[in-house]
C-alpha positions in Angstrom: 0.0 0.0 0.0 1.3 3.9 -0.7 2.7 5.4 2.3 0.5 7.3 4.2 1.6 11.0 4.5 1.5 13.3 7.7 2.3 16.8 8.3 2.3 18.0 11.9 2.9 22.0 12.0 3.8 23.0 16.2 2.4 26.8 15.4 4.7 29.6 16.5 7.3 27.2 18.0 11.0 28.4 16.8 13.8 26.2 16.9 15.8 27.8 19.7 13.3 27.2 22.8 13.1 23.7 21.8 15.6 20.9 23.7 15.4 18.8 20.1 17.8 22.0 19.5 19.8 22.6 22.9 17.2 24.9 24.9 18.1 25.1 27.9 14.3 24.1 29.2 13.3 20.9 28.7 10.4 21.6 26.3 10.8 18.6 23.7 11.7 15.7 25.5 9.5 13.5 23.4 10.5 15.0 20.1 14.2 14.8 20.7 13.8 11.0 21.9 11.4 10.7 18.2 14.3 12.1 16.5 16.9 8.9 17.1 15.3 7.4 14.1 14.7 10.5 12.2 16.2 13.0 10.6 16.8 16.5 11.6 17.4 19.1 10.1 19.6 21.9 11.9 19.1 24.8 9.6 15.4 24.6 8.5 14.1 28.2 7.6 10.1 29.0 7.2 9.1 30.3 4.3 7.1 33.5 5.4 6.6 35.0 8.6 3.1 34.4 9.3 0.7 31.6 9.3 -0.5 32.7 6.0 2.3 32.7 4.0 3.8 29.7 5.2 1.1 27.4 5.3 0.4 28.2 1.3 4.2 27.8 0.3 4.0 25.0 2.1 1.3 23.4 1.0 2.1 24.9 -3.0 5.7 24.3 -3.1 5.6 28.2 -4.1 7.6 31.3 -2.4 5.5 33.9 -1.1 6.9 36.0 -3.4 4.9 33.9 -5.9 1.8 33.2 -4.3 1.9 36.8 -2.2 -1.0 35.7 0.2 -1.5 38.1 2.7 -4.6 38.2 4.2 -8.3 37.4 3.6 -8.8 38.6 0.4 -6.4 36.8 -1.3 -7.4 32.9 -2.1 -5.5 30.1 -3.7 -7.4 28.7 -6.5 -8.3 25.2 -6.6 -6.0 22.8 -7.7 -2.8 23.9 -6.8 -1.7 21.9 -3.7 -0.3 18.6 -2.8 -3.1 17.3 -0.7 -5.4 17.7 -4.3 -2.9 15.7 -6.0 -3.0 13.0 -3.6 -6.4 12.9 -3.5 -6.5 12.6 -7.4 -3.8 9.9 -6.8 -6.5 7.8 -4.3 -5.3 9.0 -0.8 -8.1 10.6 1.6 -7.2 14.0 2.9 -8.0 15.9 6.2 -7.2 18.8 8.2 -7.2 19.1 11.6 -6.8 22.3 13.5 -8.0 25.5 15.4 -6.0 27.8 13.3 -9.1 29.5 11.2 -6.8 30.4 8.2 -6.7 26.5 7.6 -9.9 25.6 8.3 -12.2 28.2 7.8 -11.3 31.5 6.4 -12.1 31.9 2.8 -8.6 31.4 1.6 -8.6 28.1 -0.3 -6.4 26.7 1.9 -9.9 24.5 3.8 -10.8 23.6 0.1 -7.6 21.7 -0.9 -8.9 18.7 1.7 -12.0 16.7 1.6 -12.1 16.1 5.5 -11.9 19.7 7.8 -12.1 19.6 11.5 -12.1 23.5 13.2 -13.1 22.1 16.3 -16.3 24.1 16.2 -18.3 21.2 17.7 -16.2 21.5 20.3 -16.3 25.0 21.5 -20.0 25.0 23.1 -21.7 22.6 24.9 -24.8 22.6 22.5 -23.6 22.8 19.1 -27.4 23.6 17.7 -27.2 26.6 19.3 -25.7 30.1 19.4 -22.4 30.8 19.8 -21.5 33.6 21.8 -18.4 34.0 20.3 -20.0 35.8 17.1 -20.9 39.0 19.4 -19.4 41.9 18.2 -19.9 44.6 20.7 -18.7 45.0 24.1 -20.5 46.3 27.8 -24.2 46.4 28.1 -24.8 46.4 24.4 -22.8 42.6 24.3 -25.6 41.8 26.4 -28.2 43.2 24.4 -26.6 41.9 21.3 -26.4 38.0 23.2 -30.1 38.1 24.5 -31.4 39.1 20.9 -29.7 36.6 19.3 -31.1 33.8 21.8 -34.5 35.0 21.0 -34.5 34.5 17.3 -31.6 31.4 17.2 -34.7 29.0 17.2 -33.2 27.5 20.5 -33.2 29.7 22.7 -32.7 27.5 25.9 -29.5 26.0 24.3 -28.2 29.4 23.1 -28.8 30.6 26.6 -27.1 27.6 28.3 -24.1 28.3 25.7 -24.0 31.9 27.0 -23.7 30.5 30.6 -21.0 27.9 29.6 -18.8 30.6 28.3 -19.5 33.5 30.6 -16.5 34.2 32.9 -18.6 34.5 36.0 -21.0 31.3 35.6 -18.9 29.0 34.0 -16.7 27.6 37.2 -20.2 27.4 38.8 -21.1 24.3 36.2 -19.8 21.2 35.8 -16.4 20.4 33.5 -18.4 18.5 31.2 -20.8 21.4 30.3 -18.1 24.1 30.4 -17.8 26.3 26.8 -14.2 26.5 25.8 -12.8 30.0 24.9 -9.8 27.7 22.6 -10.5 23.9 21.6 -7.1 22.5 23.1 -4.9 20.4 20.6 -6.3 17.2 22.4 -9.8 17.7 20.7 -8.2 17.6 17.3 -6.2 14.6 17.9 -8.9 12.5 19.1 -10.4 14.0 16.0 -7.5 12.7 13.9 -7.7 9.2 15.3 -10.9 8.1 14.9 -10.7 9.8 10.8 -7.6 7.2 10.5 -9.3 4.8 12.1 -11.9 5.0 9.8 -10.1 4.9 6.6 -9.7 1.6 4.3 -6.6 2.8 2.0 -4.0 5.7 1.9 -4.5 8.7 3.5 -2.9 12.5 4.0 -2.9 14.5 6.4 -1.9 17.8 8.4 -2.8 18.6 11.7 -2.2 21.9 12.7 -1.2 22.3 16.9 -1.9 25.8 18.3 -0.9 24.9 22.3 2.0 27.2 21.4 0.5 30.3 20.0 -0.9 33.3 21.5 -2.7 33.3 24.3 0.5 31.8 26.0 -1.4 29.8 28.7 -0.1 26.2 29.1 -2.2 23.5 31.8 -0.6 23.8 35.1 1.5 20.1 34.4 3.6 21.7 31.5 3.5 25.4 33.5 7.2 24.3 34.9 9.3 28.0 34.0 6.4 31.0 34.5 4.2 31.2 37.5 0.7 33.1 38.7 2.2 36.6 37.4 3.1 35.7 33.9 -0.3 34.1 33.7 -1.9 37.2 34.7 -0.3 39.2 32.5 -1.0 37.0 29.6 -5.2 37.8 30.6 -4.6 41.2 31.2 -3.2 42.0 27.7 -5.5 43.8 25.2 -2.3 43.1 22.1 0.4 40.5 22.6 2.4 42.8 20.0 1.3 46.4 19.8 1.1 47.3 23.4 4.4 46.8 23.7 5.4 48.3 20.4 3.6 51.5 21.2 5.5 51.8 24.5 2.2 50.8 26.8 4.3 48.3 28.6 8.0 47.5 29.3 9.7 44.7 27.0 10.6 43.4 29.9 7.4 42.1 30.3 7.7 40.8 26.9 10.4 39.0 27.3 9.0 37.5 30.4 6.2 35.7 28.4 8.9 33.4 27.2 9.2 31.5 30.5 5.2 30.7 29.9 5.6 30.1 26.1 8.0 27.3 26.8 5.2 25.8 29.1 3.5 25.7 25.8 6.2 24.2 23.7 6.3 21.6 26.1 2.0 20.9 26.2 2.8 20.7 22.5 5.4 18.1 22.5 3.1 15.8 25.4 0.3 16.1 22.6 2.9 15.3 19.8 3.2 12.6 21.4 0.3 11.1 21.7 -0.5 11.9 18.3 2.4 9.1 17.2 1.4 6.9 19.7 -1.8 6.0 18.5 -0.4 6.0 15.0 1.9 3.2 16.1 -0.6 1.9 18.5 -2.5 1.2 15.1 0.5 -0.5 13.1 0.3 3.1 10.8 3.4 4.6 11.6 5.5 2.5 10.0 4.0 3.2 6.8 3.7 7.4 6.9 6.1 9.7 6.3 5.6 11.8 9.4 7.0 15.5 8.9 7.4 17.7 11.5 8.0 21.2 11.9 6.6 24.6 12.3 5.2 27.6 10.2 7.1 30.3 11.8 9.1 31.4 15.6 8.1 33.9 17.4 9.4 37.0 19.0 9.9 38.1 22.8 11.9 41.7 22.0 15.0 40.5 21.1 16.8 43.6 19.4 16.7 43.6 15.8 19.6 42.4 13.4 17.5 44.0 10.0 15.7 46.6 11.1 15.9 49.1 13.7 12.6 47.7 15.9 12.5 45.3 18.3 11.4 41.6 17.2 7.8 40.5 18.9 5.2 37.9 17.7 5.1 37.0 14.5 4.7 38.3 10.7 5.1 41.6 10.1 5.8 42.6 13.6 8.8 39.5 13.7 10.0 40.6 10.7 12.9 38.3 8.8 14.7 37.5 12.3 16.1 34.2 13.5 13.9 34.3 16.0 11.1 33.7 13.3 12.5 32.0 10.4 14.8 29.5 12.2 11.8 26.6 12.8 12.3 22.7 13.5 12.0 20.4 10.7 12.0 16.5 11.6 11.3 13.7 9.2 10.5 10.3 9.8 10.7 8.3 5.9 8.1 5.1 6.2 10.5 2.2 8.1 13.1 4.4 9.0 15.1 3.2 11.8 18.2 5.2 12.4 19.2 9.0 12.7 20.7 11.6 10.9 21.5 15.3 10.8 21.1 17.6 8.2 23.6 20.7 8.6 22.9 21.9 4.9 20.4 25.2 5.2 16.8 23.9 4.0 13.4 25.0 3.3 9.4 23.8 4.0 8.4 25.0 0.3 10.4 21.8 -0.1 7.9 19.6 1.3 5.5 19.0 -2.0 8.4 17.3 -4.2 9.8 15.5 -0.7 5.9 13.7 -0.5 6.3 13.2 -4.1 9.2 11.3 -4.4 8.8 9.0 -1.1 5.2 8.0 -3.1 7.7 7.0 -6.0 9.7 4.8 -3.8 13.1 7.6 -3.3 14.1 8.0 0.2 16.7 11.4 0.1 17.3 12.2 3.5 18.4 15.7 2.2 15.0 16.0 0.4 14.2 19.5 2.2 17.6 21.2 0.5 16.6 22.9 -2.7 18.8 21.6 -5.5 20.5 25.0 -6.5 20.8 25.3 -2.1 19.1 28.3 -2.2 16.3 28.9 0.4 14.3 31.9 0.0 11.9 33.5 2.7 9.7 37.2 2.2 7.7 39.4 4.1 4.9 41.3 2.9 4.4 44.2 4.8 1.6 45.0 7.1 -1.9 44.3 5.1 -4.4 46.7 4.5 -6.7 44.9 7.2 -3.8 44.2 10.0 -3.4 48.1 9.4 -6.8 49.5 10.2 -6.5 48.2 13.8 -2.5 49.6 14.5 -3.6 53.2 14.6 -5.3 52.4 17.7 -2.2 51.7 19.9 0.7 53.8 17.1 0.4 56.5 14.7 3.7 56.1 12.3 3.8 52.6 11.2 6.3 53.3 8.5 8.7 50.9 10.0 5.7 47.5 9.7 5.0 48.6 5.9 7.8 47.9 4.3 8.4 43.8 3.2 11.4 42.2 3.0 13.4 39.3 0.8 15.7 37.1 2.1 18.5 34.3 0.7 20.0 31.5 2.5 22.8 29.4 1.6 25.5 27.2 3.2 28.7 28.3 1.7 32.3 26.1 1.0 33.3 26.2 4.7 30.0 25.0 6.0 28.5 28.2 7.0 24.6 29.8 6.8 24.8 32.8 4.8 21.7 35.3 4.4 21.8 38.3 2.3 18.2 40.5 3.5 17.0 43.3 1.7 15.0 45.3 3.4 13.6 48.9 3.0 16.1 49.1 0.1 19.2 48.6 2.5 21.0 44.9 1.1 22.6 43.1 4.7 24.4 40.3 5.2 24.9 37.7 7.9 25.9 34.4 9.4 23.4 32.4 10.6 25.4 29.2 11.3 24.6 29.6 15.2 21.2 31.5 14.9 21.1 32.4 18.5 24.1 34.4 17.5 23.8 36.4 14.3 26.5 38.1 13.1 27.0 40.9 10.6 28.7 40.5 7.7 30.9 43.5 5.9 30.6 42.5 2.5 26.6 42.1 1.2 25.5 40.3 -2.5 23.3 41.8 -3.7 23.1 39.9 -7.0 22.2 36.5 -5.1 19.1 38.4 -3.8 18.1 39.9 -7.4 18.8 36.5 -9.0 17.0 34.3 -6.7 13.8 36.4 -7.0 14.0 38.1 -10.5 12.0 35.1 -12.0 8.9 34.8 -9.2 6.3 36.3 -11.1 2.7 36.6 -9.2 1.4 33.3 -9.2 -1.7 32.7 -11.1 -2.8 30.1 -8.9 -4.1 33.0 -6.4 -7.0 35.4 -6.9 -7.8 38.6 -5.0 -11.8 38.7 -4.2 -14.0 40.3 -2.3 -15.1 37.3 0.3 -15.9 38.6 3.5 -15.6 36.3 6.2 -18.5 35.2 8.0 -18.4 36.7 12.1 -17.6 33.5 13.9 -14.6 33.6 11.4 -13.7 36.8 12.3 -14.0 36.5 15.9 -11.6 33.7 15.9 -9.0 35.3 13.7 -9.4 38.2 16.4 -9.3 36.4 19.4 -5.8 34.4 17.8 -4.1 38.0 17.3 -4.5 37.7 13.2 -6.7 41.0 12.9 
């Protein structure tokens, strides 16, 4: 039978807080015990910045200077990613995640898989009812706006009991199992996951999407092991996990103290990571899938920039092309693999598309995410029209956020990770080989970067239209810090 295929994306989890790659916290213990019989790669670099762009060069096999998704409005076109192919090819396709940009938003991104879990179901206790997370106003009117819509939802009692379930000052009063959940916790999605493989006959492919590690930065209390009660209330208390900060509201110290709880997060990740493989092998499956690991993008905690003049925080535009956010993990598990091995070589996720295609046709290259001409390319768009409408309300001059960037990676004669930037006009250069420790580089090439990205033309395979999001979609996207 055809290998199954899985792609496990740890959201906003960067390379450098993990142990797989010498954190000082403990955060991966399972993943770096998975890797033995895998293969790592040391140098993987995202593709984009944001969820956005990364998902659909993954997914594609194009840059984001091709596709140049940015935000809802654009939408890839049918037909244009790997999962379509393998369905076409026989293999049954799902997505599992929270992350609305994958399994919701209009994008396309939903549409290249036949199966989509957003964990919706899971979010109320009475699905048929209304969810109060569509509300759009705030105070008394909230309230007004919540008890109109239980009157004409058609069940009312339901809607009403939802309300309860989700209200901050009723819900500790009602039992666990009737408790609304603000964030459907990775768990839901792979019990999800498990009974969908368990109910397939032949091939399937799959990509689960793990958000334990993104904003809101609140792991249980089991994996809570470096931040305590203050970190946690800080987390609650905070109206913009990026612009509050930028705009000088409160100290980057503070920022930088969100780390302690993030690794709590990296580590709820890993627990769930692994009990996403267990059951695979539990099931006799994992022997027979090519299990990908890695993430879409880091994160930033203020570390002082190395491109731009602005401190580094969250992710996308706000990261910027930092270490901090490109640097992700990247671990592969071929079907039947049994020993380890370490990639050095500087390698890219828009890779992933031609490695599924060549372990279907029997190849196993345990170099396969290396581009053959060893150049790995990463962009930033620039702030989008819609992330811009809500910065004004924290900063006035944004000039800094507007501008893109382009960056080349490549591992040069002597074994070191090169990366020309342009950004802003200014051309940079660095060495990445450590990339806790990025130095500046004299000399800059600027004809590498015009070169790599003189022939990415706008893709056709995107559109711009004018889908508007339906409410519940853009209440999530809010509530995850993408608007």
């Amino acid at each position: 039978m055809a290998p199954n295929i899985l792609l496990v994306v740890l959201d906003s989890v960067r390379a450098r807080n993990t142990s797989l790659y010498e954190s000082d916290a403990e955060t991966t213990p399972f993943l770096k015990e998975f890797a033995h019989k895998a293969t790592v790669y040391e140098q993987a670099r995202a593709p984009g910045t944001d969820s956005l762009q990364s998902h659909a060069s993954i997914f594609t096999g194009l840059h984001v200077a091709e596709h140049r998704m940015r935000d809802i409005g654009d939408r890839l076109r049918p037909g244009n990613t790997i999962w379509e192919e393998l369905a076409a090819d026989g293999y049954e396709t799902g997505v599992f995640s929270y992350n609305s940009y994958l399994t919701q938003a209009p994008v396309g991104l939903s549409d290249a898989f036949e199966t989509v879990v957003s964990g919706e179901n899971h979010r109320v206790p009475f699905p048929g009812g209304f969810d109060p997370s569509n509300l759009n106003r705030d105070g008394f009117k909230r309230y007004l706006e919540f008890m109109h819509c239980v009157a004409s939802s058609g069940r009312p009692l339901r809607s009403l009991a939802n309300g309860l379930a989700l209200w901050d000052v009723t819900r500790p009063l009602i039992p666990s199992r009737f408790q609304g959940l603000n964030i459907v916790p990775d768990s839901k999605f792979t019990d999800e996951f498990e009974t969908w493989v368990n109910n397939r006959n032949g091939s399937w492919a799959a990509c689960v999407n793990y958000m334990s590690a993104h904003t809101p930065y609140l792991p249980d209390p089991e994996y809570d092991l470096w931040a305590g009660q203050t970190e946690r209330e800080l987390m609650c208390d905070l109206e913009s996990h990026k612009w509050e900060f930028i705009a000088g509201c409160r100290p980057w110290s503070e920022r930088a103290a969100l780390e302690r709880a993030y690794n709590g997060c990296i580590r709820q990740v890993d627990a769930e990571l692994k009990r996403l493989l267990s059951t695979l092998s539990r099931h006799g499956e994992l022997n027979n899938t090519l299990v990908v690991i890695t993430a879409d993008h880091g994160e930033g905690f203020g570390e002082e920039g190395a491109i731009r003049p602005v401190r580094s925080v969250a992710h996308g535009t706000t990261g910027g092309l930092e270490e901090d956010i490109l640097h992700v993990p990247l671990v592969v598990k071929y079907p039947d693999q049994t020993e380890g091995t370490r990639v050095k070589t500087v390698a890219s996720l828009t890779e992933f598309p031609a490695l599924v295609r060549r372990t279907i046709a029997g190849e196993r290259d345990k170099s396969g995410f290396v581009p053959d001409n060893g150049l790995v390319l990463a962009s930033d768009s620039g702030l989008s029209e819609q992330k811009r409408d809500s910065v004004p309300k924290y900063v006035e001059d944004v000039e800094v956020y507007e501008h893109g960037g382009k960056a080349v990676y490549r591992t040069t004669r002597d074994n070191r990770i090169r990366k020309d930037v342009e950004w802003n006009g200014n051309t940079m250069a660095f060495d990445c080989t450590y990339p806790r420790e990025t130095i500046r580089l004299d000399d800059h090439d600027q004809t590498v970067l015009q070169e790599a990205f003189a022939g990415l033309e706008p893709s056709k395979a995107v559109t711009s239209d004018d889908v508007v999001p339906a409410d519940d979609v853009k209440a999530r996207l809010e509530q995850l810090g993408y608007r």
